[in-house]
N, C-alpha and C positions, 0 to 999 in steps of 0.2 A: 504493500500500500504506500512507502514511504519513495521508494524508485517509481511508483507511478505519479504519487504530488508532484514529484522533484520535473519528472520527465513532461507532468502537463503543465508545469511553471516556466519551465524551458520552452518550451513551444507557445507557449503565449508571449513571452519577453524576445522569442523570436520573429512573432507575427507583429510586436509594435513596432520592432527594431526597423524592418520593411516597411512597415507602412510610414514609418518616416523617413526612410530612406526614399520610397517613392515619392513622398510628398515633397523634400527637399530637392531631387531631382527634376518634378515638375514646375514648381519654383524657379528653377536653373534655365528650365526649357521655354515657358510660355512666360515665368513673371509673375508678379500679385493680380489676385482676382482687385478688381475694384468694382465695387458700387457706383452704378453712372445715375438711372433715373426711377422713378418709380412711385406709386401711387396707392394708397388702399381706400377701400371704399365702406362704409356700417350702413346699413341696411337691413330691413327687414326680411327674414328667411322665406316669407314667400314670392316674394321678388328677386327673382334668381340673375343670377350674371352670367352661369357659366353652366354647361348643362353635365347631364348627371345625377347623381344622388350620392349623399354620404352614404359612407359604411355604415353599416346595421347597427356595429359597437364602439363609432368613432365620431366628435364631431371637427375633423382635421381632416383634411385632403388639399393632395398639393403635387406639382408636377416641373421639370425643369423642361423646356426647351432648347433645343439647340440647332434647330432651322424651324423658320418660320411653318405649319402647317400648308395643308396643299389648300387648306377652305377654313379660313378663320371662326367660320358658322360652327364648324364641326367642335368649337370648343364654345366660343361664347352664346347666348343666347341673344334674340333681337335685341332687347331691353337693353344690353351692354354695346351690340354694336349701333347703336344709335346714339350713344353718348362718348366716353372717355376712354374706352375700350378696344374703339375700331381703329384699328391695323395696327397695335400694339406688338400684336405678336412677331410683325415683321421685322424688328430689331434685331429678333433671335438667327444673325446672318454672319456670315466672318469670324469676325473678333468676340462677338459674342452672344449672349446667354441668357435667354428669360426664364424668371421662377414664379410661377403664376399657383396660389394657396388662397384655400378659406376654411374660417376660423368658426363656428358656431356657436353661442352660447345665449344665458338665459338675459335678460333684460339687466337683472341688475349686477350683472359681471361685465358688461358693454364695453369692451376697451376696441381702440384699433391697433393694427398690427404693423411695424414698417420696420425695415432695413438696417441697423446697428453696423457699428463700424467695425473693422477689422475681419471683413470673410476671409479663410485662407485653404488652402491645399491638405486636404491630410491623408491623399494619396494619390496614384498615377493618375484618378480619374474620378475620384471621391473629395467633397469639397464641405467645411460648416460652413456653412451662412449665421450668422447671429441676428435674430429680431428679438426689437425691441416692440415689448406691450405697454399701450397707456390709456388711459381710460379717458372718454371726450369730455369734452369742456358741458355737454350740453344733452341730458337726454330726453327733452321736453318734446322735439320733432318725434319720437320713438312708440307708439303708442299697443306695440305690439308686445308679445312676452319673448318673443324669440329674434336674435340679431343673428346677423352673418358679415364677418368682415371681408370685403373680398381684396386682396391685397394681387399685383403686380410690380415687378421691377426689370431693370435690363443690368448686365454686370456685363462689364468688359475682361479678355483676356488674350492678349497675343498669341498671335498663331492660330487660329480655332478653336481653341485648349478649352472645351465648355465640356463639363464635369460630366460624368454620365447618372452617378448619385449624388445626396447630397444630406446633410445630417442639419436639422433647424434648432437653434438651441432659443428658447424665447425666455426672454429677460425679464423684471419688473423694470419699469420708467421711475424713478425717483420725483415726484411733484414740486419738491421745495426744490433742489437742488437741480434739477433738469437732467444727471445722470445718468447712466447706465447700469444697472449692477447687473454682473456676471461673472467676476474673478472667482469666485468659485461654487461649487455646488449648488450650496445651497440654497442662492437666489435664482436657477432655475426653474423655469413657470413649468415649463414641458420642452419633451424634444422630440421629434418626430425627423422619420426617417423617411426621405420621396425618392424618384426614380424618375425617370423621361416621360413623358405624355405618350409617346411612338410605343412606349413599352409597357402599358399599362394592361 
């Protein structure tokens, strides 16, 4: 039992060692991801942005792009390309990377969801994103019990280097301070793990 701990202790400190060996390599290859633009949107859950349905057991769902879609339709619904949404998806070209998520929750948990500083590499093809969560100034327009945040962004990366997964760690927003917190743990809200739109 003691050559087995030892033997799967070894094998995990060998599986971090690589993954940041890739990530330091991809770093060397393409450069830092950077956050270029991006937008979220709170809304009531029957007014949909993006078509689909949550998971049975989840209220998070979220997806990376890495070329624009062949029919932008096929993701957003009218309601979205009729406003701030239409031909978003087409930045997802070259350089870079759209990450299009929404957030579900009860009225009075109402935050929106946006983009935090410092995304980076933590392997050949695996990337964190860091968001930050904050709650609106205002929830008087709201008169529903159920919100949905619908967030999009574009990130840039040299070379086509656009991630194929992607690990979201969501922060609390500090009020007084305007902040971030995330240095460790235990100010993690959730983290949720996506994949490509193309691979869903």
């Amino acid at each position: 039992m003691h050559r087995r701990a030892l033997l799967s202790s070894a094998a995990a400190l060998s599986l971090a060692g690589l993954s940041g060996c890739l990530a330091d390599a991809r770093r060397t290859a393409s450069g830092r991801i950077r956050a270029d633009t991006g937008h979220s949107k709170l809304h009531p859950a029957d007014e949909q942005y993006v078509n689909g349905s949550f998971p049975d057991d989840a209220d998070f769902r979220g997806w990376l792009f890495a070329d624009p879609p062949d029919d932008q339709t096929d993701v957003f619904t009218d309601r979205a390309m009729q406003g701030q949404y239409s031909n978003d998806l087409l930045w997802a070209e070259g350089d870079s990377f759209v990450l299009l998520f929404e957030v579900r929750m009860p009225r009075e948990d109402a935050a929106f969801y946006n983009v935090a500083q410092s995304p980076s590499w933590t392997g050949w093809r695996d990337a964190e994103l860091p968001i930050r969560r904050s709650p609106p100034a205002d929830l008087e327009p709201f008169e529903t019990d159920t919100l949905v945040c619908t967030h999009l962004s574009k990130f840039d990366v040299a070379r086509g280097a656009a991630p194929t997964n992607a690990t979201l760690r969501m922060f609390e927003r500090d009020d007084v301070s305007g902040t971030t917190h995330g240095s460790d743990s235990e100010s993690v809200v959730a983290t949720h793990r996506i994949g490509r739109w193309s691979d869903r």
